[in-house]
Backbone bond lengths (Angstrom), bond angles and torsions (degrees), N, CA, C in turn:
res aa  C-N    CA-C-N  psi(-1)  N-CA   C-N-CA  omega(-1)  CA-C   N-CA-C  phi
1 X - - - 1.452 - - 1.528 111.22 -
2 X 1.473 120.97 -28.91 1.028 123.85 -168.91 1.447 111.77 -76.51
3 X 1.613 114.84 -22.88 1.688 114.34 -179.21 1.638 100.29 -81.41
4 X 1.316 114.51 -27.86 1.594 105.35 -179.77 1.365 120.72 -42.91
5 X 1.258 130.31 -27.60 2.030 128.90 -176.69 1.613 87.20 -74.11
6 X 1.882 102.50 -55.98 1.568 97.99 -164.59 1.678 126.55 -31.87
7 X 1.429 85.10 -74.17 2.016 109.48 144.88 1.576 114.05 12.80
8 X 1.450 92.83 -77.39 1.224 107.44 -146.52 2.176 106.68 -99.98
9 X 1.281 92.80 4.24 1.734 109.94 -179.59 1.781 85.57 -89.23
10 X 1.269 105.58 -62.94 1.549 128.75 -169.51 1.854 91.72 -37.43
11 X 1.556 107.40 -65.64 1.416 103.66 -155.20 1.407 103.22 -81.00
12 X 1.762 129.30 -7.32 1.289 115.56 150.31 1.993 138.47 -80.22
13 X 1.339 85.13 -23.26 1.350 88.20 169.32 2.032 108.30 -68.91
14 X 0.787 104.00 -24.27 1.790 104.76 -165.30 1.699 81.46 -78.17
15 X 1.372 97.27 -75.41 1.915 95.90 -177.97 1.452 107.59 -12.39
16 X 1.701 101.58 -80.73 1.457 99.66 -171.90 1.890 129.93 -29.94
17 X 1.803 88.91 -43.01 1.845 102.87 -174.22 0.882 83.10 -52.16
18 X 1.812 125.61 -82.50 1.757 128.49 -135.01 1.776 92.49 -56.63
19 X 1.593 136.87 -31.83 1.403 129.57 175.59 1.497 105.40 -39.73
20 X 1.433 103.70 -61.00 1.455 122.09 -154.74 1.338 113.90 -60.18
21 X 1.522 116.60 -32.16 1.749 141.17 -158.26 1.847 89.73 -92.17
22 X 1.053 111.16 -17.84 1.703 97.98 -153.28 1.858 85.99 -121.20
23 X 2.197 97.82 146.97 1.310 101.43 -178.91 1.446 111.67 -170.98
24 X 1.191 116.71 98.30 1.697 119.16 -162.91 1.484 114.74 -76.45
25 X 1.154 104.29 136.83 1.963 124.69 -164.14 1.567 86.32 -95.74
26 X 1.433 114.67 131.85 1.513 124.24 178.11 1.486 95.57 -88.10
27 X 1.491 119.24 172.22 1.015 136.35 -175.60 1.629 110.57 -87.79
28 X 1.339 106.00 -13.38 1.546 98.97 163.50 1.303 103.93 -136.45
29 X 1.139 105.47 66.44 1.936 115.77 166.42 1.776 95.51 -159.06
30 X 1.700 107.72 141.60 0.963 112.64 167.17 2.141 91.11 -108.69
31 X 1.543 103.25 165.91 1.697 119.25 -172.60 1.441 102.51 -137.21
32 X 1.466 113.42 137.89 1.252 124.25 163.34 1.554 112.41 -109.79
33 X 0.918 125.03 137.14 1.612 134.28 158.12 0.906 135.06 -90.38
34 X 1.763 131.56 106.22 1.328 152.23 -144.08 1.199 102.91 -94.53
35 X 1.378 125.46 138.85 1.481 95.81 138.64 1.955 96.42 -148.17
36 X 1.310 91.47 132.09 1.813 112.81 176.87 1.625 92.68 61.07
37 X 1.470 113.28 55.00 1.181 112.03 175.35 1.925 131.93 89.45
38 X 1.223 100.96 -11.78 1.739 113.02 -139.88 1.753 94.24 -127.57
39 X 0.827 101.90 125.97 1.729 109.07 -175.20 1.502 120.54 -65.13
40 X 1.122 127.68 90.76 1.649 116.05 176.21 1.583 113.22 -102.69
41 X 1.340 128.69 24.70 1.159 116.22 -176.35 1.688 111.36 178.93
42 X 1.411 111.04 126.66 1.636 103.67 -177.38 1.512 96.65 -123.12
43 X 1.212 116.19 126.27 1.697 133.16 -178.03 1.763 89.28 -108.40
44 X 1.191 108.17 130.33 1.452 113.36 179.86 1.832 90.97 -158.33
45 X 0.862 120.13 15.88 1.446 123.68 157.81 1.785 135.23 -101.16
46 X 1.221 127.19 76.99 1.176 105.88 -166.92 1.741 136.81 -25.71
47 X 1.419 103.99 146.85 2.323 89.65 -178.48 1.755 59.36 138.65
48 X 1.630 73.35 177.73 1.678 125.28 161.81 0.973 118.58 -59.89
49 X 1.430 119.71 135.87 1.658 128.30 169.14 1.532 118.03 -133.27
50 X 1.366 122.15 171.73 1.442 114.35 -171.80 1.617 92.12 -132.72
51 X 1.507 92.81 156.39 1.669 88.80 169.66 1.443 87.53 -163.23
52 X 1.636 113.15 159.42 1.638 127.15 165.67 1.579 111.94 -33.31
53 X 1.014 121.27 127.71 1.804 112.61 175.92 1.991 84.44 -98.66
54 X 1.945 81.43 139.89 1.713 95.99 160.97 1.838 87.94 91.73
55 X 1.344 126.02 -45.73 1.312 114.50 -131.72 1.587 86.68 -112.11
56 X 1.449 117.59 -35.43 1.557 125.17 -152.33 1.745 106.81 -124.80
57 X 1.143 128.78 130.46 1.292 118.90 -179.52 1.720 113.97 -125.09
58 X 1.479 101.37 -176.81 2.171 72.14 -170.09 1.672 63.11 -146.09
59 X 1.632 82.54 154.50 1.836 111.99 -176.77 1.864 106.51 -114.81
60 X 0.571 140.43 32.46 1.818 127.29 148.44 2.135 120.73 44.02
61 X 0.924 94.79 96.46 1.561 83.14 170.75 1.394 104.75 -135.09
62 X 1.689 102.66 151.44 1.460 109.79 172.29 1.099 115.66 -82.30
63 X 1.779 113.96 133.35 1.349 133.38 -143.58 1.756 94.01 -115.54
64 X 1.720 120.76 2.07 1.504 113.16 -166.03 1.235 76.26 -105.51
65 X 2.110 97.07 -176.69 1.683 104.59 -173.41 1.775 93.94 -94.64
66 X 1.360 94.69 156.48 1.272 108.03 -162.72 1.745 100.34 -123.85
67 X 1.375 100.33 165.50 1.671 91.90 -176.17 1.951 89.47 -137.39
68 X 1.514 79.57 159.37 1.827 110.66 176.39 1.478 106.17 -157.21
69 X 1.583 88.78 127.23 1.555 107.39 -179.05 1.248 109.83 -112.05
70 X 1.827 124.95 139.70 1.466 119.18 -141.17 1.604 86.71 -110.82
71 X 1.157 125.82 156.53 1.756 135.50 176.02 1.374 88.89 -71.37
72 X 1.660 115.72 162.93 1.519 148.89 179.96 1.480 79.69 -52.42
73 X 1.552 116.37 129.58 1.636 110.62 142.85 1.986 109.15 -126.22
74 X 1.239 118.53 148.84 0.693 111.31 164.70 2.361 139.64 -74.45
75 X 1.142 122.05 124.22 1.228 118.24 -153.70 1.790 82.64 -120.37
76 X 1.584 117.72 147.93 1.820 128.23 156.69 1.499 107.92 -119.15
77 X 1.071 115.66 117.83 1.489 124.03 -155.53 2.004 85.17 -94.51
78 X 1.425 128.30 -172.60 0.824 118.79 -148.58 1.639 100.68 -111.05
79 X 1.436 113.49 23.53 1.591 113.51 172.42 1.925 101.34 -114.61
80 X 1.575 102.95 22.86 1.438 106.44 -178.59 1.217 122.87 82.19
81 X 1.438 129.99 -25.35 1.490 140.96 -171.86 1.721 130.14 -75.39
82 X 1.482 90.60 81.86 1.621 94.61 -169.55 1.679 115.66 -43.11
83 X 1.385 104.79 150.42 1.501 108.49 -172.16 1.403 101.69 -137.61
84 X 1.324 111.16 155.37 1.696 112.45 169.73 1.848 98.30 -113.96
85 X 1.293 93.21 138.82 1.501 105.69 -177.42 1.532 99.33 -138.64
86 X 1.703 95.41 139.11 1.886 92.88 172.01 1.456 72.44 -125.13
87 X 1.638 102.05 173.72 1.630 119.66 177.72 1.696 103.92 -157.93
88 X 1.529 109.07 138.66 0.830 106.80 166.07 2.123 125.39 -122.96
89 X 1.476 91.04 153.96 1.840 82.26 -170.65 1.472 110.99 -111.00
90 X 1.726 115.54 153.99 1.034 106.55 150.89 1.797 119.59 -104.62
91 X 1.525 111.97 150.99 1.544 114.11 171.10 1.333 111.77 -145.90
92 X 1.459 111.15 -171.34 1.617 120.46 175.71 1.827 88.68 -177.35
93 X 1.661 69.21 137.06 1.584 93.96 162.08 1.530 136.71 -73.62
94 X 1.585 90.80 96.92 1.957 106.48 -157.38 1.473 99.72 -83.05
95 X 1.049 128.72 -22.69 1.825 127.28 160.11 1.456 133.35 -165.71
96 X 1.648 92.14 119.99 1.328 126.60 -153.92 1.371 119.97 -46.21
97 X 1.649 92.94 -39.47 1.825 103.83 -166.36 1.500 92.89 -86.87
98 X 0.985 138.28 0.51 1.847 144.22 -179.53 1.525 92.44 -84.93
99 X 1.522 99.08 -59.44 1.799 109.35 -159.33 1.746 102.27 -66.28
100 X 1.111 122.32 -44.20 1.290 111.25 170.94 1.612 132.72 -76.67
101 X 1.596 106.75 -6.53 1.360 119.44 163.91 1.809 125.25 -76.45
102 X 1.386 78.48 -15.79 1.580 94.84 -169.80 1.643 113.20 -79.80
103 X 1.747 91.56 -73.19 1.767 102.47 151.18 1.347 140.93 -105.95
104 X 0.922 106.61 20.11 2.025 125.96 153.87 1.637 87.89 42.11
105 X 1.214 130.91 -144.15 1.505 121.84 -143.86 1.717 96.08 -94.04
106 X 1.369 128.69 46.66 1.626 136.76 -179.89 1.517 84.93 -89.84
107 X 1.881 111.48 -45.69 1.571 99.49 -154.15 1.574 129.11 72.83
108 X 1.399 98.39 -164.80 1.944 105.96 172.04 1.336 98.29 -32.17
109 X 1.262 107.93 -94.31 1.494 141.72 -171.57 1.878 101.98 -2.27
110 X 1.215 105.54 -71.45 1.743 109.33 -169.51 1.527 100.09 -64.23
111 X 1.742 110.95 -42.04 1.642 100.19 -157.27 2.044 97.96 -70.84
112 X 0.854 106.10 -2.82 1.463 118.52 -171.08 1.540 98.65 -79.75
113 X 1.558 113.08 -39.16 1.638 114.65 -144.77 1.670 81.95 -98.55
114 X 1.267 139.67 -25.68 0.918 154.02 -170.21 1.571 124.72 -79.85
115 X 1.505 108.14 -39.99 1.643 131.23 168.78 1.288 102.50 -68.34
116 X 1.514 120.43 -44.74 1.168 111.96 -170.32 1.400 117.07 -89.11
117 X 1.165 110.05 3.76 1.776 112.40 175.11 1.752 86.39 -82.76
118 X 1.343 116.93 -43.51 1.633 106.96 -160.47 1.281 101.96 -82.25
119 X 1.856 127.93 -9.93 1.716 114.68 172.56 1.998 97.19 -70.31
120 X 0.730 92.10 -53.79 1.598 117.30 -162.04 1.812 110.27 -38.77
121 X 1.628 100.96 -43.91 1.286 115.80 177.85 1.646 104.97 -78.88
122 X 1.624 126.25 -46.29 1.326 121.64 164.29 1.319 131.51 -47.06
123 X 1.666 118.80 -52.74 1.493 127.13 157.68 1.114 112.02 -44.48
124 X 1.536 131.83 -40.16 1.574 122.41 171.26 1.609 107.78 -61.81
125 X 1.453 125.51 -56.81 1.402 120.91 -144.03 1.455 88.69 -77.53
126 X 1.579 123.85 -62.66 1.629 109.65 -172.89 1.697 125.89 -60.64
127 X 1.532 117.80 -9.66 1.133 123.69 171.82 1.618 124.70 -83.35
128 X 1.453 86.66 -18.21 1.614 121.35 -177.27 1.979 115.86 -78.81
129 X 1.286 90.57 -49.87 1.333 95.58 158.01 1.463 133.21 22.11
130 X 1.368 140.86 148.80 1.315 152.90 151.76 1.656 88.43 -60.13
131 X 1.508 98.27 -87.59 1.485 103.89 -157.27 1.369 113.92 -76.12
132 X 1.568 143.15 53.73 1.079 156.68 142.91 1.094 142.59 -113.87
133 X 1.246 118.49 111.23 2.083 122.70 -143.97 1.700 83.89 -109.00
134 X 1.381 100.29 169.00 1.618 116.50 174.82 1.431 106.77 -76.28
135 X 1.637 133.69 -27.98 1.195 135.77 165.37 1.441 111.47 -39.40
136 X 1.474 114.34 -66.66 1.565 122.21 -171.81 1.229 112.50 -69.31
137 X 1.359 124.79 -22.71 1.663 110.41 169.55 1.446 109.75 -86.94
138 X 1.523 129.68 -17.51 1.143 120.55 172.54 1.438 123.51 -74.41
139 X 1.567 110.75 -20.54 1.492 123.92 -159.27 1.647 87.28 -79.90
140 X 1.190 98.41 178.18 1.835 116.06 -175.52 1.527 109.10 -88.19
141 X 1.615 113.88 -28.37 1.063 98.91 177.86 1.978 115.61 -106.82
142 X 1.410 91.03 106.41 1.845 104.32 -162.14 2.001 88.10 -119.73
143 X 1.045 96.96 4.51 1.680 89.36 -177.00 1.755 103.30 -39.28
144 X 0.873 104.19 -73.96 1.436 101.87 -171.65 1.308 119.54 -22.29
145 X 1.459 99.19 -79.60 1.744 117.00 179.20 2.033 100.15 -30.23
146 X 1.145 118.06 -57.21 1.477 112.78 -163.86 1.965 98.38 -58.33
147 X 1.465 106.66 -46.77 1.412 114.50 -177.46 1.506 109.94 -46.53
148 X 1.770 108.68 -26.45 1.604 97.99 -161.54 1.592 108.44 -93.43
149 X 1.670 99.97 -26.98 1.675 126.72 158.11 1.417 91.60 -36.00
150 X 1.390 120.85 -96.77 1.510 134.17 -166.90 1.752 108.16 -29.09
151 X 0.748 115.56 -60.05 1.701 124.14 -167.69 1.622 102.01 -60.26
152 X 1.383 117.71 -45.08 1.696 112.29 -158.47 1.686 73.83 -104.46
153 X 1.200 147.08 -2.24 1.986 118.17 157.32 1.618 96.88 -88.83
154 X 1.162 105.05 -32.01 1.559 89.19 -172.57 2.161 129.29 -69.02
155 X 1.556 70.38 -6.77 1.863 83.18 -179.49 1.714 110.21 -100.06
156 X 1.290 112.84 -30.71 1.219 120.39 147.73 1.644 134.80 -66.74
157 X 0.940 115.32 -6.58 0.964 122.18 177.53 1.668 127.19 -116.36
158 X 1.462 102.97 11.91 1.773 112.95 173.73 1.371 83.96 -86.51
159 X 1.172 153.61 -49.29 1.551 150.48 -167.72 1.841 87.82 -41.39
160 X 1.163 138.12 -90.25 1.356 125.07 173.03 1.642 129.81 -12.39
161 X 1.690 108.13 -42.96 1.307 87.38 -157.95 1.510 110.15 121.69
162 X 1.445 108.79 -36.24 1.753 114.50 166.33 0.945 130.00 -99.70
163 X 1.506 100.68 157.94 1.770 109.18 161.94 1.202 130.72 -110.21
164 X 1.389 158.08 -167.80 1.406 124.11 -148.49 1.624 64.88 177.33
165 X 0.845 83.17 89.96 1.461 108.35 153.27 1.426 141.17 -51.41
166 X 1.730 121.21 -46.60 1.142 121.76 -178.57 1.878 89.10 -177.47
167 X 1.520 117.69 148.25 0.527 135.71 167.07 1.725 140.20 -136.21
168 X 1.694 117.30 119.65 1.653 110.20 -156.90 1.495 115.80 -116.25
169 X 0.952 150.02 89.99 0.970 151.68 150.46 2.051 118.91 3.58
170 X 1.180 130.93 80.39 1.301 117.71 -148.86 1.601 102.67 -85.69
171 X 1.103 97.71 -33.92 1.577 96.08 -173.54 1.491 108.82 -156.27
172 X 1.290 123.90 141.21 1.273 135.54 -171.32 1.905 111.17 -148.71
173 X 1.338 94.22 125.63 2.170 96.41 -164.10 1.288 95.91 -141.29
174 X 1.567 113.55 -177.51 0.806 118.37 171.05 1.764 107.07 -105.65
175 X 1.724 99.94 160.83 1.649 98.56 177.91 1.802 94.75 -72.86
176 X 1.795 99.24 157.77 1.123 106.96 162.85 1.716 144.85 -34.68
177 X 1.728 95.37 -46.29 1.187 101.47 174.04 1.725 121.21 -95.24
178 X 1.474 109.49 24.06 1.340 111.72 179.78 1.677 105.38 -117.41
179 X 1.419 109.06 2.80 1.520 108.32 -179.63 1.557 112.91 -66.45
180 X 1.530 114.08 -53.41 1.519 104.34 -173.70 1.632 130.88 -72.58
181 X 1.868 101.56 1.01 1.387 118.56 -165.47 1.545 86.99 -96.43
182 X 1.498 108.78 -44.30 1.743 102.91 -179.99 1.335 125.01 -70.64
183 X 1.627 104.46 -24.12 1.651 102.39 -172.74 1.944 94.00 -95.82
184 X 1.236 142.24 -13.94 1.437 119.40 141.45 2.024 113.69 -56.46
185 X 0.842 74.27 -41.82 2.264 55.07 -167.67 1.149 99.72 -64.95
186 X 1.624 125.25 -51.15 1.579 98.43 -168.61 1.784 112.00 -72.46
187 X 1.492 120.41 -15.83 1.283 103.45 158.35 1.537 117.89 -64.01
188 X 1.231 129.36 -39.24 1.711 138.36 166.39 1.612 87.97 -21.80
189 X 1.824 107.86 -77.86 1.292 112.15 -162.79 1.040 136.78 -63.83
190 X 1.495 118.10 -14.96 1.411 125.08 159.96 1.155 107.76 -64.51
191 X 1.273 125.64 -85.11 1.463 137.76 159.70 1.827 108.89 7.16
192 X 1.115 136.85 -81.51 1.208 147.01 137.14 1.733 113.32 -14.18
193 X 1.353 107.89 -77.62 1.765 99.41 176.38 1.690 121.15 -37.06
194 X 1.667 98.51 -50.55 1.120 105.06 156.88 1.612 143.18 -25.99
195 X 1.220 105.26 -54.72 1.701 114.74 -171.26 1.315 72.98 -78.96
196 X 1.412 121.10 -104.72 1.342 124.56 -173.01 1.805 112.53 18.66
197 X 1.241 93.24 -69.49 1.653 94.40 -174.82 2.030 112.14 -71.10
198 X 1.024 92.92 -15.37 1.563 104.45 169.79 1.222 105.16 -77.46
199 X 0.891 111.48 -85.96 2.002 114.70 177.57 1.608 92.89 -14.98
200 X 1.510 106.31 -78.90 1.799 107.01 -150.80 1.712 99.54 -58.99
201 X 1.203 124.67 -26.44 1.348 129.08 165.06 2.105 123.82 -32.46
202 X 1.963 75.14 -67.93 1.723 87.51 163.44 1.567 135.48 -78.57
203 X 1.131 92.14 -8.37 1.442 108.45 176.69 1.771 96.82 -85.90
204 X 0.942 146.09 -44.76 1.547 134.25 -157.00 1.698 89.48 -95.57
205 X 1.784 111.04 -28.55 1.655 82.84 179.72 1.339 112.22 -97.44
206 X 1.684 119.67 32.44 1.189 116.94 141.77 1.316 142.14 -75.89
207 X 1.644 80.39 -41.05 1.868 106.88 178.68 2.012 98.07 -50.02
208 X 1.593 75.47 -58.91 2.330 69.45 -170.51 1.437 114.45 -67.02
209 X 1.811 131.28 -16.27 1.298 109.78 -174.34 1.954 89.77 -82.97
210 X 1.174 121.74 -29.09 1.570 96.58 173.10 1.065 135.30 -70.77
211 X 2.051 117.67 -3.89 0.952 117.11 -150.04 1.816 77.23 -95.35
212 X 1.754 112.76 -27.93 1.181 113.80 -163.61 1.640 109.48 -57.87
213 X 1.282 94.83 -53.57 1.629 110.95 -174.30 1.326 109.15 -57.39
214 X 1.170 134.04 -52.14 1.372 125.81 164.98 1.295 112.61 -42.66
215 X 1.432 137.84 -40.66 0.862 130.83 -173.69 1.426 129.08 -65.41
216 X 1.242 93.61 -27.64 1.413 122.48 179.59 1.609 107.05 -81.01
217 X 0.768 96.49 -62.46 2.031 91.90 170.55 1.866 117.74 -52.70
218 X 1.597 101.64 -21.21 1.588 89.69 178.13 1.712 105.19 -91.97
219 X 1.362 121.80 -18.08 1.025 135.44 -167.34 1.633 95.09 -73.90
220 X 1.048 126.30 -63.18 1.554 143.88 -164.11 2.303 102.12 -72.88
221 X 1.662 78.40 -30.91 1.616 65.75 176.53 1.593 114.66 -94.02
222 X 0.974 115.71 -14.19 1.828 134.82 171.34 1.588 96.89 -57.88
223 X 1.611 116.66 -45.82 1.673 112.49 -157.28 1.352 86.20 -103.66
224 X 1.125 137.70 -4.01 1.452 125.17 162.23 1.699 107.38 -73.33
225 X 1.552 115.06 -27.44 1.438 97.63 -157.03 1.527 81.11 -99.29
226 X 1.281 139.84 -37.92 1.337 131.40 -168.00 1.589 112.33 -62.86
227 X 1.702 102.68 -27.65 1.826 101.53 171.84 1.308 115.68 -83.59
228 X 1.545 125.18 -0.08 1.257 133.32 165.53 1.493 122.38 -75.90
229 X 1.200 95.50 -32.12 1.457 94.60 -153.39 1.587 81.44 -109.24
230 X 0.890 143.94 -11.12 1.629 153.95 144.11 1.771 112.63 -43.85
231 X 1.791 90.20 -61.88 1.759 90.72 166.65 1.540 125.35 -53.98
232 X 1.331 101.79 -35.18 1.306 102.09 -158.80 1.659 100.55 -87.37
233 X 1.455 111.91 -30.66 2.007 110.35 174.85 1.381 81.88 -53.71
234 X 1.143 149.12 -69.76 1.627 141.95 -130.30 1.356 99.88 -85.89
235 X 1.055 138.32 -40.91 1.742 140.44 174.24 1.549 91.54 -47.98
236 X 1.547 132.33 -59.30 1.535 147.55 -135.28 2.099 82.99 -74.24
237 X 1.130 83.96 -59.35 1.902 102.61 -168.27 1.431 88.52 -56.89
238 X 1.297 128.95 -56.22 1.417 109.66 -170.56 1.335 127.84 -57.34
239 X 1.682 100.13 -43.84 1.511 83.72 -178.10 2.065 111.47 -87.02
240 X 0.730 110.66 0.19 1.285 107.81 176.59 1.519 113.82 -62.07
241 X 1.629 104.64 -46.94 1.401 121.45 148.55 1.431 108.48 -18.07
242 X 1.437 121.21 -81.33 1.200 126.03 -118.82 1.921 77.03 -101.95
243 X 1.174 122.92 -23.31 1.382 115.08 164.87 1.602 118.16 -62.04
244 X 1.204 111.88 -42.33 1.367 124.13 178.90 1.762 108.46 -66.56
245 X 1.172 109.03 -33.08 1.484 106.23 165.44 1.569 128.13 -111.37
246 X 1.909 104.39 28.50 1.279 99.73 152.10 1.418 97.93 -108.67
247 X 1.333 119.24 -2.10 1.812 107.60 -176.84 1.428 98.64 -78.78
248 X 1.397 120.73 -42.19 1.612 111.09 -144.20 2.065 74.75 -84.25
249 X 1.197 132.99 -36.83 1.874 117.43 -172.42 1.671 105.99 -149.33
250 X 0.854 100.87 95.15 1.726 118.09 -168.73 1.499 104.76 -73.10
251 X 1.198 114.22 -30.80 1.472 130.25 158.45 1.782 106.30 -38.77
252 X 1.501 98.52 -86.78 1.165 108.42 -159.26 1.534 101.35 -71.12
253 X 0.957 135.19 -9.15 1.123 124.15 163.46 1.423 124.86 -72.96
254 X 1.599 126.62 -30.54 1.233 133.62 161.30 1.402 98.45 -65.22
255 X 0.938 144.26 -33.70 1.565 134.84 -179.46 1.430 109.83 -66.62
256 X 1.512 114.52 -44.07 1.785 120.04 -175.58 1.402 114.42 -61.36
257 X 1.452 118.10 -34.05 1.098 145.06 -179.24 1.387 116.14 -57.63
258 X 1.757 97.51 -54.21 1.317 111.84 176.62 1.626 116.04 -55.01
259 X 1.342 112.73 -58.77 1.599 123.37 -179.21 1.759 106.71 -42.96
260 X 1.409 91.16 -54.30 1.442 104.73 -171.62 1.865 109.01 -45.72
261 X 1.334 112.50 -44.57 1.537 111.00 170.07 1.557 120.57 -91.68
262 X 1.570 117.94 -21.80 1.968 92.76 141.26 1.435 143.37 -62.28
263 X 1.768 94.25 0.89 1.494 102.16 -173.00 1.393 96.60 -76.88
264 X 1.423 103.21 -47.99 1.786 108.64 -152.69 1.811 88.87 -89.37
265 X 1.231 126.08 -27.37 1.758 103.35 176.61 1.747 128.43 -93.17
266 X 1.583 94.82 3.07 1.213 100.68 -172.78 2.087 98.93 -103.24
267 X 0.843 129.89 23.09 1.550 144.95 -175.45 1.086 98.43 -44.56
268 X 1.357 115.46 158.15 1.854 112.51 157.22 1.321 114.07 60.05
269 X 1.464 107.88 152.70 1.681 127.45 176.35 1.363 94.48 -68.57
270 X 1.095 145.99 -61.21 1.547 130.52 -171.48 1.320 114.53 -100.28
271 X 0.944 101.18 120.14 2.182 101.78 -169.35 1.952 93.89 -133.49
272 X 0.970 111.37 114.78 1.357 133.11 172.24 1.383 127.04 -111.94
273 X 1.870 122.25 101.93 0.722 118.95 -174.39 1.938 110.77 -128.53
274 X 1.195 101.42 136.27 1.485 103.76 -175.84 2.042 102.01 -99.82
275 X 1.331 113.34 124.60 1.444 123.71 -175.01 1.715 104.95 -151.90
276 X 1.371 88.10 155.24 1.378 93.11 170.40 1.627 130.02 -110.28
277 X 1.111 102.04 146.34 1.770 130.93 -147.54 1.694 84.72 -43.87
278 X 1.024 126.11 -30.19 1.759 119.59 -176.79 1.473 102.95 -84.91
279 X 1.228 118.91 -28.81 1.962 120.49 -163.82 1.365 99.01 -41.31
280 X 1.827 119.59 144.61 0.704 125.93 -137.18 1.812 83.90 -119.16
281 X 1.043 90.15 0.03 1.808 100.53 175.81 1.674 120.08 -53.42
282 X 1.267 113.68 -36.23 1.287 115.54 -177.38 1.381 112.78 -122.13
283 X 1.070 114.05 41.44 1.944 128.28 -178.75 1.353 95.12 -64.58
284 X 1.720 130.66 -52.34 1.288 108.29 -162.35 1.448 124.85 -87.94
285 X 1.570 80.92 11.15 1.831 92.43 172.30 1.385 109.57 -109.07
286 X 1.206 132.96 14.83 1.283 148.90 160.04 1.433 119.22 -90.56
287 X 1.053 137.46 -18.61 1.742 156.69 -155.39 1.604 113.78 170.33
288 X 1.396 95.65 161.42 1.879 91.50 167.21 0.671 94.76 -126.01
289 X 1.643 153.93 56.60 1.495 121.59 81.28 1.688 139.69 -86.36
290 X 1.391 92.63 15.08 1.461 104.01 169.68 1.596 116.28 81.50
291 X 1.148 96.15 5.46 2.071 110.80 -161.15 1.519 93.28 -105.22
């Protein structure tokens, strides 16, 4: 009876060890195993793990992507026009024994305070830029700029232990006291775009009213020469006519002739003509044969 307490000290102290020795890795946590500070072991596989009880301890990190959103900083892009930009990132801790070498028992907390010194300094330098105006970070299409953000934090930022996954730009404005200086220039620049597009306006509907008018003068001079040379076939035909019918009766053709000029001198209710008693003008009104 007397070994029964023993027994049962014996089979709790062991309990407790195998407690102490044993420690399950979640499926979204990778674990390192310490011991007196000093890394002997990285479990990054979910299951069961063992470690020294008393002697060895294991540290836990989140193994999903994680996000950090950066405070308002101010950025002057290279047309002078201060901007406020916040940004936010995604990352995950791509290696453990880096990430805890980096910030040893800081954890999240520092590698956080630390990423965001290196977003903060990137959003400055690529926003900072030669070739980056306040237009293109305001416009919608900034894809790039965030892509170039992402790439130069993400190379700075394996020194941590992370990867940086993606990076977005959430909001970008103007400061308060730069609104009424910006909303005159870009009225300036409308204003300006404007004429501009007026000018080239009057300028092309010059080009076409001269192109019209010319057109019009070749058109008018084409039907001038085609009614000429129209007049003149019909003058040619006429008198050929009128040759052809003094050959076949030369007679009656001096007679047709004749009518033809009492038509045009005898005009009008009062027609006054002074001639002499021989003029040969009114022969066929003297005889019918005109002789």
């Amino acid at each position: 009876m007397k070994k029964l307490p023993i027994l049962f000290g014996v089979l709790f102290v062991a309990l407790v060890l195998v407690m102490s020795s044993l420690f399950i890795v979640d499926e979204r946590q990778k674990a390192l195993v310490l011991q007196f500070g000093q890394i002997k072991s990285v479990k990054e596989e979910p299951g069961l793990a063992f470690k020294l009880p008393f002697i060895q301890e294991v540290v836990f990190y989140d193994d999903r992507i994680l996000s950090l959103e950066t405070p308002e900083i101010e950025v002057t892009p290279s047309d002078d026009r201060r901007l406020l930009v916040d940004a936010f990132a995604r990352y995950r801790i791509s290696d453990v024994v880096r990430f805890r070498q980096a910030v040893s028992t800081g954890g999240i907390a520092l590698a956080e305070d630390r990423l965001q010194g290196i977003l903060n300094a990137q959003v400055r330098e690529v926003l900072g830029s030669d070739s980056v105006t306040s237009s293109t970070i305001l416009s919608d299409d900034r894809s790039e700029l965030m892509e170039r953000i992402r790439d130069s934090a993400r190379a700075r930022a394996l020194s941590l232990g992370v990867e940086v996954v993606d990076v977005r730009l959430k909001q970008t404005f103007l400061p308060d006291q730069n609104l009424d200086a910006t909303f005159a220039r870009m009225s300036a620049e409308r204003a300006r775009e404007a004429a501009d597009e007026r000018a080239r306006g009057q300028e092309a509907a010059q080009r076409v009213r001269a192109q019209a008018d010319r057109t019009v003068v070749e058109l008018e001079s084409d039907a001038r020469r085609q009614a000429e040379i129209t007049r003149g076939e019909a003058d040619a035909e006429k008198n050929r006519i009128y040759a052809d019918a003094y050959g076949e009766d030369p007679e009656f053709f001096e007679f047709y002739r004749s009518l033809d000029a009492y038509r045009a001198g005898l005009k009008g209710e009062n027609t006054t003509m002074v001639l002499s008693p021989d003029s040969e003008f009114f022969d066929y009104l003297k005889s019918d044969t005109g002789r």
